[in-house]
N, C-alpha and C positions, 0 to 999 in steps of 0.2 A: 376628644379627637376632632378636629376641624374639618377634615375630608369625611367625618360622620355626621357630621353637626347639620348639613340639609337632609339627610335622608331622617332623623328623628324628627324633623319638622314634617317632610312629607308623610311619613306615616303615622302623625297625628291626623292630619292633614287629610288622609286616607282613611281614617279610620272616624273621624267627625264626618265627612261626607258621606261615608257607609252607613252611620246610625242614625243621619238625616233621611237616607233613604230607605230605612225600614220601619222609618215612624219614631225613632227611638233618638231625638235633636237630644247633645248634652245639654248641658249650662253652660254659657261662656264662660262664668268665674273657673269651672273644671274645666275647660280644655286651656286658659292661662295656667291656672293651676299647677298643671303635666307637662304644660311646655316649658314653664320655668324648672321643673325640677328634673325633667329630661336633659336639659340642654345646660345643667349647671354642674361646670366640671368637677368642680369640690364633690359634689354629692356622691357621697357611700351606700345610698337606695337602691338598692334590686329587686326585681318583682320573683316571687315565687316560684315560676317557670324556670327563672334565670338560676338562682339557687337551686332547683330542682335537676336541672342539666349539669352546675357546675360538680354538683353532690354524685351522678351519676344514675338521680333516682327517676321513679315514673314523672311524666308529666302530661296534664289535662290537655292533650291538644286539642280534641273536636268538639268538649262542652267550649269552649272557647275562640278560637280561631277559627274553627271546622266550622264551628255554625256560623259564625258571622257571614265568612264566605259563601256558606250555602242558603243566605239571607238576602244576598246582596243578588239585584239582577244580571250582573257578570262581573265573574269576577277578577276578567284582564285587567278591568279598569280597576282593580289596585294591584298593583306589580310587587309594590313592598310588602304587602303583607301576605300576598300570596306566595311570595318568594320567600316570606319568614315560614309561614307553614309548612315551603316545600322542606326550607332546613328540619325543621321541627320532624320533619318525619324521617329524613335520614338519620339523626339521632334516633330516634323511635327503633326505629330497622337495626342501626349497629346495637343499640343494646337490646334487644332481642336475638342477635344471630352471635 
């Protein structure tokens, strides 16, 4: 999708900046890595989360997203992935009610 194609950048982008600031720098060979295979529209790659939503089933959101956010010294300064959490928990909430 082209009108998604900056936001998967940004939230690499977001999310390399965040693990720089908890001590926790990738490797630039992984974050090329993610960005080529994020950003390649052939690819039929989804992550566990994703499969896990599309399926309807539980998903890890606070060993994973929760903590990184509550890792990071604020967490306005990532909007995207804060904003993917907020989704993540609205999902969370409809299938529990």
């Amino acid at each position: 999708e082209p009108r998604g194609a900056w936001a998967i950048q940004e939230i690499l982008r977001e999310g390399q900046r965040g693990l720089i600031e908890i001590g926790m720098r990738p490797r630039d060979s992984a974050v090329e890595i993610m960005a080529r295979l994020l950003s390649d529209p052939a690819s039929h790659q989804t992550s566990s989360l994703y499969r896990n939503m599309a399926g309807g089933r539980r998903i890890e959101l606070e060993p994973i997203i929760g903590d990184f956010l509550d890792r990071v010294g604020d967490h306005r300064a990532y909007p995207l992935i804060s904003a993917a959490y907020t989704r993540l928990v609205i999902y969370l909430r409809s299938r529990n009610s």
